[in-house]
N, C-alpha and C positions, 0 to 999 in steps of 0.2 A: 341121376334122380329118376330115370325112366324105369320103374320097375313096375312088375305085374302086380294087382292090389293085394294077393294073396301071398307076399315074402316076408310078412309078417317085421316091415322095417318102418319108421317111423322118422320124418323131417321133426327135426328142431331147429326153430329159426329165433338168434337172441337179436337183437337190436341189429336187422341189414342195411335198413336205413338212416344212417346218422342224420339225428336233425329230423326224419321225417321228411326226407328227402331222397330220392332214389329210384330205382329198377330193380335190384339186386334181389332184394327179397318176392318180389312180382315173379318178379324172373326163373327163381327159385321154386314157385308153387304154381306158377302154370306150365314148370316142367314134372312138377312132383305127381305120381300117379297112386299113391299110395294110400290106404286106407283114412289113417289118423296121424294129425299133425299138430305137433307141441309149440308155441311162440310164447315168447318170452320177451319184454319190454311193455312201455307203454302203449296202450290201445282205446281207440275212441270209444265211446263217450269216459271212460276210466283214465284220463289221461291226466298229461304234466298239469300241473298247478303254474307249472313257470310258462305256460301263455297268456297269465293274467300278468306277469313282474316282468316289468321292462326292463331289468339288467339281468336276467336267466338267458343265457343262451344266446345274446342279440350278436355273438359272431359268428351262428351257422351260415353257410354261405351254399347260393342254390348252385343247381349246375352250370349258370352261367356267371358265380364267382359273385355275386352278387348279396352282398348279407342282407338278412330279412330276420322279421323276430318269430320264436319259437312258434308250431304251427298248434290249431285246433285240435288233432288227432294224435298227438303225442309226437316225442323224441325217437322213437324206435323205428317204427314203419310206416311208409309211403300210404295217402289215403287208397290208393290204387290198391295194392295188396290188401290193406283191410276191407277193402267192397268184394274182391275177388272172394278172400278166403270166408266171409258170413253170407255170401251166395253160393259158393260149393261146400261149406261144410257149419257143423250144428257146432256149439260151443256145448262140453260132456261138463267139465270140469272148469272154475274157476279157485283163483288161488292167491291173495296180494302179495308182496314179498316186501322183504326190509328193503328201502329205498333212502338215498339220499334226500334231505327236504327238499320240496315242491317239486318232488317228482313223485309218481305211480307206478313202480312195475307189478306188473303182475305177468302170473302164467296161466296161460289157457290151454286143455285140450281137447282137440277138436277132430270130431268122426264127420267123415265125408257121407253127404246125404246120396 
């Protein structure tokens, strides 16, 4: 993921973190050096519907094994990674996509400011 911003390659990140739970995708884009970056899944404030419905999802389980019900920022990624990526980069392009009910994905593209 360490490339120079001028290789002209682009991260695409779909759902790193199950649940909205995670590192991976954090992980992912504070190694990524690259100009524009594609994520795909739910995103806050555009997120699941199913953290309103208490049978969506209530067997995600955190990383200490632990179930908990569906979070505010969506099924896709970690709130950490969404504060990162809408403080280093502008949202160019929005996109909804067919989803399963009470879910939201959508695709974002995004130029690093």
């Amino acid at each position: 993921l360490r490339r120079h911003r001028g290789d002209g390659r682009t991260l695409v990140l779909m759902n790193p973190d199950y649940g909205g739970i995670g590192t991976f995708g954090l992980r992912c884009v504070e190694s990524y050096e690259g100009e524009h970056l594609i994520t795909v899944g739910e995103w806050a404030p555009r997120c699941t519907y199913g953290a309103y419905a208490d049978d969506v999802r209530t067997s995600v389980k955190d990383a200490s094994g632990m179930s908990r019900r569906p979070c505010s920022h969506g099924q896709s990624f970690s709130r950490e990674v969404q504060e990162l990526v809408e403080r280093e980069f502008t949202a160019m392009n929005v996109l909804r996509l067919p989803s399963f009910p009470m879910f939201c994905d959508i695709l974002v593209v995004w130029k690093r400011k």
